[in-house]
N, C-alpha and C positions, 0 to 999 in steps of 0.2 A: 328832509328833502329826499326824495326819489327821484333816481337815474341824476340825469343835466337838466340844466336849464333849456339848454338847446345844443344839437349835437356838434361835442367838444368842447361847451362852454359849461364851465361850474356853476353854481349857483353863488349868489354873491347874498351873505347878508348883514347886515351893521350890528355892530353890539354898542351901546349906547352907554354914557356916562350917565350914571344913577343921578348923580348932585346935578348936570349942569342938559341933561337930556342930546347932546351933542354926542355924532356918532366916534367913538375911541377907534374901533379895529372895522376892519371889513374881512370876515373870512369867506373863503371860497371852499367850495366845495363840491364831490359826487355821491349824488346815497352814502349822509351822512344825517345823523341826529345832534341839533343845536338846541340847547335847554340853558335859560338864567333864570335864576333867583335872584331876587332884588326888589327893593321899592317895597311891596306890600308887608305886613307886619309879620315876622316871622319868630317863632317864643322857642328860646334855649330851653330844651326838654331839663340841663340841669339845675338850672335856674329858676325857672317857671317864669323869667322873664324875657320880654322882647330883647330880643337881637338887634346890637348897635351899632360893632366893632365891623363889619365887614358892609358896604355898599353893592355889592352885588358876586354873584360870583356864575362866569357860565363856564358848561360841559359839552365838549362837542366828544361824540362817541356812534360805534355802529349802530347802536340802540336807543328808541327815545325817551321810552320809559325810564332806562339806566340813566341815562344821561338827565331827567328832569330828577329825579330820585337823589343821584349823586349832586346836583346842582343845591337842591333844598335842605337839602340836609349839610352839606359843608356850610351852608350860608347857615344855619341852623348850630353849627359848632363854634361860631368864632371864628375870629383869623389864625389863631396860632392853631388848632387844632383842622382848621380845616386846608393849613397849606401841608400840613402833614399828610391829610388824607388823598388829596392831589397829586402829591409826590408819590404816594406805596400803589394811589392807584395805576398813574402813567407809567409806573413802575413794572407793574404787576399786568396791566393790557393794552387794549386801545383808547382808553378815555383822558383827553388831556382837558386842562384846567386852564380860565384865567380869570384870577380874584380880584378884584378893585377894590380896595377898603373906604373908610368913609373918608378918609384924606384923599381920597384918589391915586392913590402908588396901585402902582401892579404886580401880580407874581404870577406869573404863567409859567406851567410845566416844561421841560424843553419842545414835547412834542406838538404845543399850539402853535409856536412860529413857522409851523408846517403851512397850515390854514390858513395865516395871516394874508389878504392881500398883497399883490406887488408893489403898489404904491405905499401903502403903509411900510411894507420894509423897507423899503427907502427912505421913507420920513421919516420912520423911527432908530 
């Protein structure tokens, strides 16, 4: 996304529950890059098998490359290894995380409840 939507107003956009296609979060934002992985077939490089344990995972970040890069590849590691790398990353810059597994639970980095719309923090 570049600059606003319109001046003063963020840009708003859904991120979507893999299993059920219903929007989870609405984040807002300014000259930000939004990147998920999810849904299409994604093969654990240690494995050499498709990827099953995580249902999506997105990256919002200043970059979009980074953020699609960090996106496919966490979804690409599993859950356990990829709420790790979510963590050293929100840690370490600007790129925060949030993973839906294929149960549908969440783990979001501290810093995506930044993002989140205001109606959703209220609902949630």
């Amino acid at each position: 996304m570049r600059g606003s939507a319109a001046p003063g107003k963020p840009w708003r956009v859904g991120i979507h529950d893999p299993r059920t296609g219903l929007v989870r979060k609405i984040v807002e934002a300014h000259d930000l890059g939004i990147a998920t992985s999810g849904g299409a077939p994604v093969m654990n490089p240690l494995t050499g098998r498709r990827q099953t344990g995580v249902g999506s995972v997105t990256v919002i970040g200043p970059d979009l490359g980074v953020a699609d890069a960090y996106a496919t590849a966490m979804y690409a590691m599993g859950p356990v290894l990829a709420r790790r790398f979510a963590a050293e990353q929100a840690a370490a810059g600007p790129y925060q995380t949030l993973i839906v597994d294929q149960d549908g639970r969440e783990v979001g980095t501290p810093g995506f409840a930044a993002y989140v719309g205001a109606e959703d923090r209220l609902a949630g």
